[in-house]
C-alpha positions in Angstrom: 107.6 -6.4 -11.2 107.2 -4.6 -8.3 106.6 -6.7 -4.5 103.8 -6.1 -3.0 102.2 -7.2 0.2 99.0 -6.5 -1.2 95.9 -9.2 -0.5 92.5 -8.8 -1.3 89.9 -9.7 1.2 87.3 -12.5 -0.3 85.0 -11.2 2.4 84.8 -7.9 0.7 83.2 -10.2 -2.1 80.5 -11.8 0.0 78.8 -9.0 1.8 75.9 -9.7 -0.9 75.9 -13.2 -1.8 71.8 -13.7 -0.7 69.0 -12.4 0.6 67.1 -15.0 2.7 62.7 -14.2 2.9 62.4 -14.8 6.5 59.7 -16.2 7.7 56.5 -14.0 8.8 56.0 -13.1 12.8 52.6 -13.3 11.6 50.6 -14.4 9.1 47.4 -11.0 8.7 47.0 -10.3 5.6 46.4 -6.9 7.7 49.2 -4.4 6.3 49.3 -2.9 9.4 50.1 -5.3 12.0 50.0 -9.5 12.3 47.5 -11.3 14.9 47.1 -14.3 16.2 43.3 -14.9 15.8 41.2 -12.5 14.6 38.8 -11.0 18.1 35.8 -12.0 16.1 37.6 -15.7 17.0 38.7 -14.9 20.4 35.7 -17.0 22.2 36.2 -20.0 20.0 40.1 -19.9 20.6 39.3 -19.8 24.1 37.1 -22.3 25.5 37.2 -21.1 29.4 36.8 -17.5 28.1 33.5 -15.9 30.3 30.0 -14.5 28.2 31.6 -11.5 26.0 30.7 -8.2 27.2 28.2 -6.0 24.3 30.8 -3.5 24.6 33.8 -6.0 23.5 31.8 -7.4 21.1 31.0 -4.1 19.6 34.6 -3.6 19.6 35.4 -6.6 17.6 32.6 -5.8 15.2 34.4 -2.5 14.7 37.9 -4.5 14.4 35.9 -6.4 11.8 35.6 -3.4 9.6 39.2 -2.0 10.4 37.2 0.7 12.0 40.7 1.2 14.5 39.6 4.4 16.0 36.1 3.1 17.1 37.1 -0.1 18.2 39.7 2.2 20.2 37.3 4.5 21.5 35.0 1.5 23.1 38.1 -0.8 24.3 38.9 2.1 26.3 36.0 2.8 27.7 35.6 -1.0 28.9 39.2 -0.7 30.3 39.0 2.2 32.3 36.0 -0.3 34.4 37.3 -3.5 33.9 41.0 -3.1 33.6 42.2 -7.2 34.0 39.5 -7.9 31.2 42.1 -10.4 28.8 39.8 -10.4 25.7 39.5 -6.8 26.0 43.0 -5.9 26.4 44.6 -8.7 23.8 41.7 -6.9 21.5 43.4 -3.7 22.3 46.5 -4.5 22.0 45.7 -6.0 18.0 43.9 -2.6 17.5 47.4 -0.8 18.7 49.2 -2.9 16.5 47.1 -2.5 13.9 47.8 1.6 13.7 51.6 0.9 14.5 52.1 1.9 17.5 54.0 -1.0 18.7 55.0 0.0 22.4 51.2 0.7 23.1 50.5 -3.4 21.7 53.3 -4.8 23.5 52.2 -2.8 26.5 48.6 -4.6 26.0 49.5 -7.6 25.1 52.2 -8.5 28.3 48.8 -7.0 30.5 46.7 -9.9 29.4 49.0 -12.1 30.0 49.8 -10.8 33.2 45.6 -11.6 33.4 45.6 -15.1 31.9 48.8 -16.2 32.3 47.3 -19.3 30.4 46.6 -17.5 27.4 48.8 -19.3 24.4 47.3 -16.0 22.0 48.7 -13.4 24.6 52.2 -14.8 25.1 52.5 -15.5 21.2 51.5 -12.3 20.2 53.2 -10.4 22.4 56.4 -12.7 21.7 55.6 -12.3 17.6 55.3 -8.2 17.8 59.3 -8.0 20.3 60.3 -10.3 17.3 59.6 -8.0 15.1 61.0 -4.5 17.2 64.2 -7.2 17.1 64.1 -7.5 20.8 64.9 -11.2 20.6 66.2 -11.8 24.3 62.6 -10.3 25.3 60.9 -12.4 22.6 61.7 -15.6 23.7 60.8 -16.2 27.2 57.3 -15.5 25.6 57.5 -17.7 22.4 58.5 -20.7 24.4 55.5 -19.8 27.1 53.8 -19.9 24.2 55.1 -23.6 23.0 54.0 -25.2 26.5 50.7 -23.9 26.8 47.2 -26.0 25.5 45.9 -24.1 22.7 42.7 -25.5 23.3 40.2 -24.7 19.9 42.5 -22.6 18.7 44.4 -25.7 17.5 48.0 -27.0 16.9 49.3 -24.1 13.9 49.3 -21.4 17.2 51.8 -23.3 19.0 53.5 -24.4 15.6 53.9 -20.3 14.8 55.6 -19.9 18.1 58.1 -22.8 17.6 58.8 -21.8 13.7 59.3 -18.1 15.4 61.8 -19.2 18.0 63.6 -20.7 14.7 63.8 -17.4 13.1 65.3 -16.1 16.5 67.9 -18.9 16.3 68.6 -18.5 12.7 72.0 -17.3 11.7 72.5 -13.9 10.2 75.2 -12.1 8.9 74.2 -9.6 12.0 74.2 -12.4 14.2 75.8 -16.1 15.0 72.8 -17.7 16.1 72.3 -21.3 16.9 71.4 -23.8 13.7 71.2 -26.7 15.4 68.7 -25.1 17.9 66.9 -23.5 15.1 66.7 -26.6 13.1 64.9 -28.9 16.2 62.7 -25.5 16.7 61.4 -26.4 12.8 60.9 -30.0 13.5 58.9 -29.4 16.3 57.0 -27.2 14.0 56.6 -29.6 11.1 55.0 -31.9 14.2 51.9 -30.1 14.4 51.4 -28.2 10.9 52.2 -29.5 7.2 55.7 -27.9 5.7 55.3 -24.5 3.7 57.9 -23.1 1.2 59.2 -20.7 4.1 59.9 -23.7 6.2 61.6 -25.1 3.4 63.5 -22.3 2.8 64.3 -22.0 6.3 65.5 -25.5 6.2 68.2 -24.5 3.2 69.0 -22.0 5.1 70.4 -23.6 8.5 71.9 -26.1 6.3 73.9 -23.6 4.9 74.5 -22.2 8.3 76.0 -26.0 9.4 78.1 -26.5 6.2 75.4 -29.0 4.7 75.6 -27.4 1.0 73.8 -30.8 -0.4 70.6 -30.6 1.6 70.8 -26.8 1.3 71.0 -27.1 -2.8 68.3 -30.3 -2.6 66.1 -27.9 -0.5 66.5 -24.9 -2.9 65.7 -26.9 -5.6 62.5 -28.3 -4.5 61.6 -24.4 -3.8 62.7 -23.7 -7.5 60.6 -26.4 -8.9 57.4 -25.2 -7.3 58.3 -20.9 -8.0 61.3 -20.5 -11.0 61.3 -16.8 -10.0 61.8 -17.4 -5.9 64.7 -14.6 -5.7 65.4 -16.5 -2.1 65.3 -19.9 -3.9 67.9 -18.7 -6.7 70.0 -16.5 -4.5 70.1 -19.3 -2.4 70.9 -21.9 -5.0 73.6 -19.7 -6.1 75.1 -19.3 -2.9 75.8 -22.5 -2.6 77.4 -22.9 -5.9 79.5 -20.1 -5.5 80.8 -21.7 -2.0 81.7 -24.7 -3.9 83.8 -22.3 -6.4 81.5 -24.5 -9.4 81.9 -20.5 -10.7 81.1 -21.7 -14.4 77.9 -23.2 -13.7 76.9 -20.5 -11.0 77.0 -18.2 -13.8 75.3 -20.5 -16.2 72.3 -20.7 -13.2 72.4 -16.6 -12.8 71.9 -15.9 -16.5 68.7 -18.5 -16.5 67.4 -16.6 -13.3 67.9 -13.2 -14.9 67.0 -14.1 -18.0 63.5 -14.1 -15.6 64.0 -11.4 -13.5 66.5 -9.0 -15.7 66.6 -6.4 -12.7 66.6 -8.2 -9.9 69.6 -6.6 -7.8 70.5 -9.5 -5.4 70.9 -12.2 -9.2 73.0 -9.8 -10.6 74.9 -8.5 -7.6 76.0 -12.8 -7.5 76.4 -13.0 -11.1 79.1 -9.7 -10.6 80.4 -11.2 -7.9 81.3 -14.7 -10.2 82.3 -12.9 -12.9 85.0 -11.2 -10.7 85.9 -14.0 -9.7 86.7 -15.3 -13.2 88.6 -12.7 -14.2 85.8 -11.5 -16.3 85.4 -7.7 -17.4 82.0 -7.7 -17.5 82.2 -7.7 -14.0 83.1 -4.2 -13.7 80.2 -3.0 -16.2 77.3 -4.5 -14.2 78.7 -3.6 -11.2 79.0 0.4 -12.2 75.1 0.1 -13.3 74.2 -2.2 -9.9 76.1 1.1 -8.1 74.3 3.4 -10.1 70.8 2.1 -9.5 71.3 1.2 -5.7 74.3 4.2 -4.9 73.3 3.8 -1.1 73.4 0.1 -1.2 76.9 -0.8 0.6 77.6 -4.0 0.1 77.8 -3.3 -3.9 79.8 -0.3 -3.1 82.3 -2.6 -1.4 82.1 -4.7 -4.4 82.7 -2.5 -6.9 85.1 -1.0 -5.2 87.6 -4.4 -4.6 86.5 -4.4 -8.3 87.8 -1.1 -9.4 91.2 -1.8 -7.4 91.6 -5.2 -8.9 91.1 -3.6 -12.7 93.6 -0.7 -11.5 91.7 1.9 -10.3 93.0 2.6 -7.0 92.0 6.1 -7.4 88.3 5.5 -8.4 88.3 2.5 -6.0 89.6 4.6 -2.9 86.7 7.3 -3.8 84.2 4.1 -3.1 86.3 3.5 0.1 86.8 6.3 1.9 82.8 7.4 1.3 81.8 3.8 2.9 84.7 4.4 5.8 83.3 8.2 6.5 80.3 6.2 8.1 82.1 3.2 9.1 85.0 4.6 10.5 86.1 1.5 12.6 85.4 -1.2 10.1 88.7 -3.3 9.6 87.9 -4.4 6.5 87.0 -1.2 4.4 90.2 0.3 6.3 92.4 -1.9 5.2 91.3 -2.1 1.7 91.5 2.0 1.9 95.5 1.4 2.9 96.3 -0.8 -0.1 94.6 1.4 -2.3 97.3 4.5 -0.9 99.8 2.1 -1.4 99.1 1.8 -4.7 98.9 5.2 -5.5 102.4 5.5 -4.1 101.2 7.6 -1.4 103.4 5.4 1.5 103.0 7.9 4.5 99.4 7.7 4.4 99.2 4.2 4.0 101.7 3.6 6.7 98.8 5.5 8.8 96.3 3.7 8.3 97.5 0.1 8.7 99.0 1.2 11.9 95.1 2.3 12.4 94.4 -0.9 11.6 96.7 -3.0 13.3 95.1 -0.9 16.6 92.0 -2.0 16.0 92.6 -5.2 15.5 96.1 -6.6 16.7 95.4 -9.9 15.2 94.9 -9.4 12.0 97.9 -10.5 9.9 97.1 -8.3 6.8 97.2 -5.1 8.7 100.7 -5.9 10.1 102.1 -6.8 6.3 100.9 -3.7 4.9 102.5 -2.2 8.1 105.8 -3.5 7.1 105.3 -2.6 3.6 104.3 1.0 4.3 107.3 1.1 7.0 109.9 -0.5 4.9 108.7 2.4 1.6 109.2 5.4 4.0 113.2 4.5 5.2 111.8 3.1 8.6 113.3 -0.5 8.6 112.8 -0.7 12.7 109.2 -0.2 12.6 109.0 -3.2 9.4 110.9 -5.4 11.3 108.5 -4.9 14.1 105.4 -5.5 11.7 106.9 -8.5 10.4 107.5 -9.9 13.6 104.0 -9.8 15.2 102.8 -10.7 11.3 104.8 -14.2 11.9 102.8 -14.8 14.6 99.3 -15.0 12.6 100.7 -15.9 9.1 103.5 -18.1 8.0 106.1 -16.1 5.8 105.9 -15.8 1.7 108.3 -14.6 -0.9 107.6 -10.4 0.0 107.8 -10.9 3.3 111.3 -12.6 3.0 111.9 -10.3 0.8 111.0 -7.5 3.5 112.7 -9.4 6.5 116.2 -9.4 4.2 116.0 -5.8 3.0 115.0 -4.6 6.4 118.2 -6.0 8.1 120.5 -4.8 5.4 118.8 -1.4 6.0 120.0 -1.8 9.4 123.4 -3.1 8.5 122.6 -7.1 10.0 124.5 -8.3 7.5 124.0 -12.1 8.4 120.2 -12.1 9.0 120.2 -9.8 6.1 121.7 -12.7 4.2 120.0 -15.7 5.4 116.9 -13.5 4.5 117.9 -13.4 1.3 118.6 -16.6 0.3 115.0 -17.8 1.7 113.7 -15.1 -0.6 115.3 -17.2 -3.6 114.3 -20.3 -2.5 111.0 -19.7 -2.4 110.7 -16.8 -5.5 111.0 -19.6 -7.8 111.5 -17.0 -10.4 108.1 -15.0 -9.8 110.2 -11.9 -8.8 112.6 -11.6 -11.1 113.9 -7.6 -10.7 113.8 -8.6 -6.6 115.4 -11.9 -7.4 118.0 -9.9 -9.4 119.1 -7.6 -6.6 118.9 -10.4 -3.7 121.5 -12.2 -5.6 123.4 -8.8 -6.2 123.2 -7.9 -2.3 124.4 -11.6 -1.3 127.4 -10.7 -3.5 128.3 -8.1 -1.3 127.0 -9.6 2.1 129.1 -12.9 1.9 131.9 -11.4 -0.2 134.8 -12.6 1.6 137.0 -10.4 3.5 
């Protein structure tokens, strides 16, 4: 058995665990763009709001009708005369996002609240439609404007929607670190003034994920389950939970029920690969080469199979994977390193060598890098440079049976005949017979280390 200081990255294994529904910035049923309150609403949402002008209200009658370009054609008209008119330009703004052209909204928008500064609509919609362009930083000022202004008839859900969207900006992501404790007191003060919803639930499982709290994040997912079976977020979310616990056999008991619903859901049977792998099960391989082939530009099951492949012994297929996901993410640590072991398994040591030295640029601190470092070093006769690797390695990781291994082979190389020894012997100690063609020549070399003169 050969020594390796090989080690797979779990995280390679997670990139897909769920897929969270997020709750709406707005809640249309217009495909096109959310709003607030529909213009035909706008006087009733606004109690101070002056007599509407025939040509606005011709404008929301066209709104009415999704008749865009009309309603366009007579907002304009009323702008070009009465261009700090706030009904007419949050109505304009609505018809902008409507057709999707989101700069021209959010352009509208921040004018009428430039023109009622009072106006809860203006500051939420405008706040809603940056949330959704992902300019959070811009988003906020005007979602929490939004939060401490009277909503007058308009009633208690617009202020709610502004508090439940500041908790979608303060939700953790993968992308993002995000503030759960924030986003959680942002729900609650939307649960104040509007009933809970299965999104709100669902958020709820979801920052109690985000805090560690995988008892009210199962509870939560579980009351989602029991209202919709076939919530993908509810069973992704359920199993996410499970698989953090490692309760691997009755995640996979749960993923087979959920699939047995939703047979091609790619999220389910990404998890259920993901537990099988982690079982040591070969169907994990299988499902993953037809998740790959049904979603080829989907990287997170690329990285999965991948890890897979290698862990089945494929380097060769699992380096292909690799090196595709690394030609357009060149700098990512992970994929790079997982690229390195996969040379080193093929024997190729050179190339290795180059690429955890790569790595150990990118990131210095990363403990992994530097062993495969001293691996690839110690395989191409340069015992200086593994001694080196070893060294900043002991400063992130505490030393195993290769890397003793390493450290005694390394100062034998170099003819340091007593480190070389005391190496050694802390090889043995802590082998504990695991090794046992390594474990042969230590003893062999100690022979001739301590043989007395």
């Amino acid at each position: 058995m050969e020594l390796r200081l090989i080690v797979f990255r779990p995280a390679a294994l997670v990139v897909v665990l769920f897929v969270v529904a997020a709750v709406s910035w707005g809640q249309s049923t217009n495909k096109n763009g959310p709003k607030i309150v529909p213009p035909a609403q706008a006087a009733e949402a606004n109690a101070a709001a002056p007599e509407l002008a025939p040509q606005v209200a011709d404008a929301e009658a066209a709104i009415v009708k999704s008749n865009w370009k009309d309603a366009e054609t007579r907002l304009d008209a009323w702008l070009a005369t009465h261009p700090s008119d706030q009904r007419a330009l949050f109505d304009a703004g609505y018809v902008a996002d409507a057709q999707n052209r989101l700069d021209d909204a959010a352009r509208l928008y921040r004018r009428a609240t430039e023109a009622n500064p009072r106006s809860l609509e203006a500051h939420l919609s405008l706040g809603l439609l940056l949330a959704r362009q992902n300019k959070l930083d811009d988003a906020r000022p005007e979602l929490e404007a939004a939060t401490k202004l009277d909503p007058g008839p308009g009633g208690p859900a617009l202020k709610a929607r502004a508090w439940r969207a500041l908790a979608e900006i303060d939700k953790p992501t993968p992308d993002r670190q995000g503030d759960a404790a924030a986003a959680s007191q942002e729900l609650l003060e939307a649960l104040k003034l509007s009933p809970e919803t299965s999104a709100d639930t669902l958020l709820a499982a979801n920052l109690a994920e985000s805090a560690g709290q995988n008892d009210e994040a199962e509870a939560a997912y579980r009351r989602l389950l029991a209202k919709n079976p076939t919530s993908t977020p509810a069973n992704a979310g359920l199993a996410h939970v499970l698989i953090a616990r490692k309760q691997y056999p009755e995640a996979e008991t749960f993923l087979r029920a959920a699939l047995a619903k939703s047979p091609d859901n790619p999220v389910l049977n990404a998890q259920l690969a993901m537990v099988l792998a982690a079982q040591d099960k070969a169907e994990a391989l299988p499902l993953l080469e037809n998740l790959h082939a049904a979603h080829p530009e989907d990287a997170a099951i690329t990285r999965m199979l991948a890890q897979v492949e290698a862990e089945a012994g494929d380097p060769v297929a699992s380096d292909k994977l690799y090196q595709g996901l690394l030609a357009k993410s060149p700098q990512d640590l992970t994929l790079l390193i997982a690229h390195a072991q996969n040379l080193t398994r093929q024997l190729k040591y050179a190339e290795a060598l180059a690429a955890f030295d790569k790595a150990t640029r990118l990131d210095p601190s990363d403990g992994e890098a530097w062993a495969g470092l001293a691996f690839a070093a110690s395989k191409t006769g340069q015992p200086t440079l593994a001694l080196h690797a070893l060294t900043m390695r002991s400063k992130l990781l505490p030393d195993v049976p290769s890397t003793y291994f390493l450290w005694a082979t390394s100062y034998d190389t170099i003819h340091d005949k007593d480190r070389a020894a005391a190496y050694y012997h802390q090889f043995l100690e802590s082998s504990a017979g695991k090794f046992p063609d390594q474990e042969w020549q230590a003893r062999q070399r100690l022979l001739v280390l301590e043989k007395k003169k």
